[in-house]
C-alpha positions in Angstrom: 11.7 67.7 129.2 13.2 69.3 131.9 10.8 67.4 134.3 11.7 64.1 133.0 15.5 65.0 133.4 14.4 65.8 136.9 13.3 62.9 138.0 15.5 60.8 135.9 13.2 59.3 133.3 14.7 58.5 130.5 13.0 58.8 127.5 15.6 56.8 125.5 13.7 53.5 124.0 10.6 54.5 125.7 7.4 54.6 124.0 5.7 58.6 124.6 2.1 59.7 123.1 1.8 62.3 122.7 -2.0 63.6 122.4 -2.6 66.8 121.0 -0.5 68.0 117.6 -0.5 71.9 118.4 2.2 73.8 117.1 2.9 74.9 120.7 2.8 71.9 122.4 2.2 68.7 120.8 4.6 69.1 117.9 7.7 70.4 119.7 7.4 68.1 123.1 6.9 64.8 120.2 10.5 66.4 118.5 12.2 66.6 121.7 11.2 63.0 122.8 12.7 62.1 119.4 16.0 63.7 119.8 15.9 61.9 123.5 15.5 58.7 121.5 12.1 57.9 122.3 9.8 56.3 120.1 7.0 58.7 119.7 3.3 58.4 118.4 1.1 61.6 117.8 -2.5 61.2 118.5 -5.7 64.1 118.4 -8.9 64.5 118.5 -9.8 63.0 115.7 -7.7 59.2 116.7 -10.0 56.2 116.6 -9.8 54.0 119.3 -7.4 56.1 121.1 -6.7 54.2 124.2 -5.8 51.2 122.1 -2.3 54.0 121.4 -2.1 55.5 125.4 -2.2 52.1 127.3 0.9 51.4 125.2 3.0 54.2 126.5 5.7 54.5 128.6 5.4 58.4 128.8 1.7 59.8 128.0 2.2 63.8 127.1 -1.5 65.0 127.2 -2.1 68.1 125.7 -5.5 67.7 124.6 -7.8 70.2 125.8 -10.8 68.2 127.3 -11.3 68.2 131.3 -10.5 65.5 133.2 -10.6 63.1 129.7 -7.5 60.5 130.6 -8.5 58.4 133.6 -6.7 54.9 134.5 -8.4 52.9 131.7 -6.1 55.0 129.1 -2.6 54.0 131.1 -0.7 51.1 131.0 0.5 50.3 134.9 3.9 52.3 135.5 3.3 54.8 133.1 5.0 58.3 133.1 2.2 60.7 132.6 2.7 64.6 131.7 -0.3 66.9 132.2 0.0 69.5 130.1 -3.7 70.5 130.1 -5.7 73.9 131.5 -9.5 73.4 132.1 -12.0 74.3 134.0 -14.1 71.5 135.7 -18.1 71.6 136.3 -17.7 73.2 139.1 -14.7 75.9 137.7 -11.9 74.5 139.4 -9.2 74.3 137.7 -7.6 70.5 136.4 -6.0 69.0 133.6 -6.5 66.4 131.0 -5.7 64.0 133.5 -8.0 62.6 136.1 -5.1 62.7 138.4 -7.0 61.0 141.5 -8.2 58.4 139.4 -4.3 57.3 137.6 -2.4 57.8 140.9 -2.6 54.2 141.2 -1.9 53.3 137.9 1.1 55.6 137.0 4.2 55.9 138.4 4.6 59.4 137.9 1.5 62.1 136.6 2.0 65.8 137.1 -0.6 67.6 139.0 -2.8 70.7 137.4 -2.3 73.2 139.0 1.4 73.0 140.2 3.3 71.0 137.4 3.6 71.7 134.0 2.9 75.7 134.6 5.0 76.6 137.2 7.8 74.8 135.2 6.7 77.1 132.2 7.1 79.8 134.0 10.8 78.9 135.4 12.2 77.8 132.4 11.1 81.2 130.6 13.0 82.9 133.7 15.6 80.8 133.2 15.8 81.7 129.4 15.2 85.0 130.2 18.1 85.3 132.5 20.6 83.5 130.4 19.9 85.6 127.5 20.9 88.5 129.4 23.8 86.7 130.6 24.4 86.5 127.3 24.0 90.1 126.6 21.2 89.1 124.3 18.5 90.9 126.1 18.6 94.9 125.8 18.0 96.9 128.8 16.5 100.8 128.7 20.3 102.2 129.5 21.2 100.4 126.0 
């Protein structure tokens, strides 16, 4: 979310997939979308005809676990695309869900694996971190 704030995409009367429906990723990133206004569709592993759903969304979340799975024939033109995935590719490099050289075209925006979606993990739980000790939330070894 904090990406999309970021770069000032509004998720408000969008259309976002989400695909993947993990308790960790899937679930709460669809919620959020919702509380942005966005109207939000849930696909997984187990969706028929799956790129009938992705090349209608505005914002594609994809959190599904497969290397390289999503190239430009899932996206509509202009779509926002979120990368949430870690894999390993045939020759161990690491990449995403996203075929990101093959949607650069095709999207608007699509987060790069590495360098997107983790590093902004890793901020944000800094962030949290530090505003929780603001807060006098966190306990240090003096206390």
């Amino acid at each position: 979310m904090e990406l999309l704030a970021h770069y000032n995409i509004d998720p408000a009367g969008k259309h976002a997939v989400v695909i993947g429906r993990s308790n960790i990723v899937g679930k709460p990133i669809g919620q959020l979308l919702l509380q942005k206004d966005a109207t939000v569709t849930y696909c997984h592993s187990k969706t028929k005809d799956l790129a009938e759903f992705t090349k209608q969304a505005d914002i594609l979340i994809a959190a599904v676990g497969r290397a390289k799975f999503i190239d430009h024939t899932f996206i509509k033109p202009g779509a926002v695309i979120i990368d949430v995935g870690m894999n390993r590719d045939e020759n161990g490099k690491l990449c995403g869900d996203v075929d990101f050289q093959d949607v650069q075209e095709t999207a608007s925006f699509v987060t790069p694996v590495p360098g997107g979606v983790g590093p902004m993990t890793i901020a944000m739980l800094m962030g949290n971190t530090l505003q929780s000790a603001e807060k006098g939330s966190v306990k240090t070894k003096q206390q």
